[in-house]
C-alpha positions as MATLAB code, in Angstrom:
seq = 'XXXXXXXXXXXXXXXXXXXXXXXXXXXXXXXXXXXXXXXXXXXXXXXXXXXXXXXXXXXXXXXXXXXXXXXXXXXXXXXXXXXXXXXXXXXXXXXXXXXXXXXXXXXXXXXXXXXXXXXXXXXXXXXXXXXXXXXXXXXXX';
ca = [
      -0.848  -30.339   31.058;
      -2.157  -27.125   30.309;
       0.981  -25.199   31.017;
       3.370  -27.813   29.407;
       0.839  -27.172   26.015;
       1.775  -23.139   26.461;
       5.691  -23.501   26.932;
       5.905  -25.695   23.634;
       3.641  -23.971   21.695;
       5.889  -20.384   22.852;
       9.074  -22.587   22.278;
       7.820  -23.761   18.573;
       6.568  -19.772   18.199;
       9.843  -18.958   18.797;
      12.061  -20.687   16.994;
       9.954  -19.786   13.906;
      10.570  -16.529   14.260;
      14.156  -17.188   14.847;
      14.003  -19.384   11.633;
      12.727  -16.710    9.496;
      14.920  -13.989   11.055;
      17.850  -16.365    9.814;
      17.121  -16.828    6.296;
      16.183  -12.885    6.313;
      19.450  -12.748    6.832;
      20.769  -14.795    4.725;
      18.723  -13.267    1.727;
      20.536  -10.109    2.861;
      23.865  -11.426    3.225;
      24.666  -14.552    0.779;
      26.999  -13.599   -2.083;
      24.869  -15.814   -5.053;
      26.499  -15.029   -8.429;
      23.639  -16.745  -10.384;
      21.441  -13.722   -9.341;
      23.422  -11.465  -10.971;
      24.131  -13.060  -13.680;
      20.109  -13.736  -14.262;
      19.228   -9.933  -14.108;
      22.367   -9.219  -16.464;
      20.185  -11.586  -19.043;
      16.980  -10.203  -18.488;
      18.673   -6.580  -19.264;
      20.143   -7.992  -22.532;
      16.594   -9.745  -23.262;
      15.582   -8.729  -26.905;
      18.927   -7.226  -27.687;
      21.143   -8.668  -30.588;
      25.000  -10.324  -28.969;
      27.095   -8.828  -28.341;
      25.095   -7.162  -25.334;
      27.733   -4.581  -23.789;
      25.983   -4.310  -20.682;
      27.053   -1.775  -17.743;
      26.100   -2.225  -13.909;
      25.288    0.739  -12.850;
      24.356    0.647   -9.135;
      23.236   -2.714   -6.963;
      21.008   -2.535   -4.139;
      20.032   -5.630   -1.561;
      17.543   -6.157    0.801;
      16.293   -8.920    2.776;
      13.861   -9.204    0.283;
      15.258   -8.965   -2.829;
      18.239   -7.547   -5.025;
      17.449   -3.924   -7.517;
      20.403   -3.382   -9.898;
      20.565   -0.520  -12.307;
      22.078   -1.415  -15.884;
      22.995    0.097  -18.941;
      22.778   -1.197  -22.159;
      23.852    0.424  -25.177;
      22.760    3.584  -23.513;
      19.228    2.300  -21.992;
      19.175    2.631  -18.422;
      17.424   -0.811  -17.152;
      16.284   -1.206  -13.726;
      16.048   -5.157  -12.891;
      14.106   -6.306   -9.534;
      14.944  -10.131   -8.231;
      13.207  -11.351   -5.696;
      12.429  -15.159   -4.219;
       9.084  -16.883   -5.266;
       7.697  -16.955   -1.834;
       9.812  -14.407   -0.303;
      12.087  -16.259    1.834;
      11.879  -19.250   -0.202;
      11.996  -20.424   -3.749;
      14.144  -19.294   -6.551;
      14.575  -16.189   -7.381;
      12.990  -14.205  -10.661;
      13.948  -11.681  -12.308;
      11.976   -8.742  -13.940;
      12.396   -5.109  -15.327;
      11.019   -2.678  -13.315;
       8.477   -1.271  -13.459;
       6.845   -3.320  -15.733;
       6.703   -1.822  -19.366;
       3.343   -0.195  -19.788;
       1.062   -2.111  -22.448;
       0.428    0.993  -25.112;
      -1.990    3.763  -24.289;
      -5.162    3.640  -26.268;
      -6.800    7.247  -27.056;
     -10.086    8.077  -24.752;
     -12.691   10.204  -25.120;
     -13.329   11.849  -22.329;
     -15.717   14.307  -20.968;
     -13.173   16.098  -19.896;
     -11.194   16.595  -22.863;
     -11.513   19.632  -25.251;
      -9.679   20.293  -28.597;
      -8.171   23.350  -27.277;
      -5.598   21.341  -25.416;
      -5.937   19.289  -22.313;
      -8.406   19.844  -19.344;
      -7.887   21.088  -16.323;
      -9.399   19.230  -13.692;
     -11.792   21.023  -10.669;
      -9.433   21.090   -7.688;
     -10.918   18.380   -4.997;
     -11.075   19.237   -1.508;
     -10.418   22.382    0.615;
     -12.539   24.951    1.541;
     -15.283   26.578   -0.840;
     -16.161   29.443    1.343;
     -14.749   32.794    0.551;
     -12.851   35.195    3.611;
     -12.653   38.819    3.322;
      -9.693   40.373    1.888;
      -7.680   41.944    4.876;
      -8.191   45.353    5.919;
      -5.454   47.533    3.847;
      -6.481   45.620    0.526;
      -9.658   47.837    0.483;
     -10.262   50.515   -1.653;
     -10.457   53.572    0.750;
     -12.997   55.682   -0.934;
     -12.398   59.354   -1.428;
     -14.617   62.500   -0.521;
     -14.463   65.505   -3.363;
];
């Protein structure tokens, strides 16, 4: 019984892994026109029709799709990917995310002069003597 439990639970382990490999695949290899056409909106998102958009390079994975795409002179990067990575629709987003605005901080640090220089972190502290012909030979008069 024991042995009959192993072989179906390896069979079962297998063919998952088959299963995923598959749609992997298929994530990599299906021609799906909607997806392209959903990051060509979310490039013209916020911009007033007509939105003369340009593809400018298209990358896909088994994980998702990157394209590159210009709009009246922007370069856009727009990431697609699946909900639940081999499953799900897909989303579309510009990447990276725009940054929320940058507040002003005080900071220790910081000095009217201009901007800090921080202490460099690691490495060694201790000092080695200069080599031998960088010393000052001393003369006799």
């Amino acid at each position: 019984m024991g042995r009959v439990l192993e072989q179906s639970f390896s069979f079962l382990l297998w063919m998952a892994g088959l299963g995923v490999s598959l749609m992997l695949i298929h994530n990599f290899a299906a021609e799906e026109p909607e997806v392209d056409a959903m990051a060509r909106a979310q490039a013209c998102d916020g911009v007033q029709a007509p939105c003369d958009e340009l593809l400018i390079s298209f990358e896909r994975s088994s994980l998702g799709r990157s394209f590159r795409i210009t709009v009246r002179g922007e370069d856009i990067s727009i990431r697609c990917r699946r909900e639940h990575i081999v499953f799900g629709e897909y989303r579309c987003t510009r990447w990276p995310p725009a940054a929320p605005p940058v507040a002003a901080k005080s900071s220790p640090m910081a000095s009217s002069s201009g901007s800090a220089i921080p202490a460099p972190r690691g490495g060694s502290t201790k000092r080695t003597a200069p080599p031998p012909g960088a010393r000052k030979s001393e003369s006799k008069m």
